[in-house]
C-alpha positions, 0 to 999 in steps of 0.5 A: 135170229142168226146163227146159235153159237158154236153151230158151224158147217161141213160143207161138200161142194159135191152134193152141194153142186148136185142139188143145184146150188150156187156154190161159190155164193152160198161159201160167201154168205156162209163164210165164218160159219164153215168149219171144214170143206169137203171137195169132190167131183160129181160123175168123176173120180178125178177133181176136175174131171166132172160136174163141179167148178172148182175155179170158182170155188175156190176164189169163193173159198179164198175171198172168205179167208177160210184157212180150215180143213180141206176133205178130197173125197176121191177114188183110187180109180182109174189111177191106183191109189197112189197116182189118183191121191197124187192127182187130186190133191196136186189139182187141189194145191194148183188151185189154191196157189195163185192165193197162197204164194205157193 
């Protein structure tokens, strides 16, 4: 059967993490199929900081040579905006630096 042609998937480690899927792996077996990745935390306003293993997400994420759109779904608590936006989009880029020379 296979996938129909131009259906490609939003996937939120979040959700994904809280209804107890194996994340990394389903990114994997999805690969190409991913349009746009939406990153949040489970218990945690700040990425990181709460249930979901980022790490391992985002080696899955690089092993798939996915270039696409990253989404942070964060909070501006307990930071402020400013220094929360700061925060979690500077996890996210440290994460992804070991594989983009950055």
């Amino acid at each position: 059967a296979g996938r129909p042609q131009g259906l490609k998937i939003y996937y939120d480690v979040g959700n994904s993490t809280g209804y107890g899927y194996d994340v990394p792996t389903e990114i994997r077996q999805l690969n190409d199929a991913i349009c746009q990745i939406h990153f949040k935390d489970r218990k945690s306003s700040i990425l990181g900081k709460g249930q979901v293993k980022m790490a391992p997400i985002v080696s899955a994420i690089a092993h798939i040579g996915y270039s696409g759109w990253i989404t942070l779904e964060t909070s501006s608590k307990p930071l402020g905006k400013e220094i929360s936006a700061a925060t979690n989009a500077g996890f996210i880029r440290g994460l992804f630096a070991p594989y983009t020379g950055t």
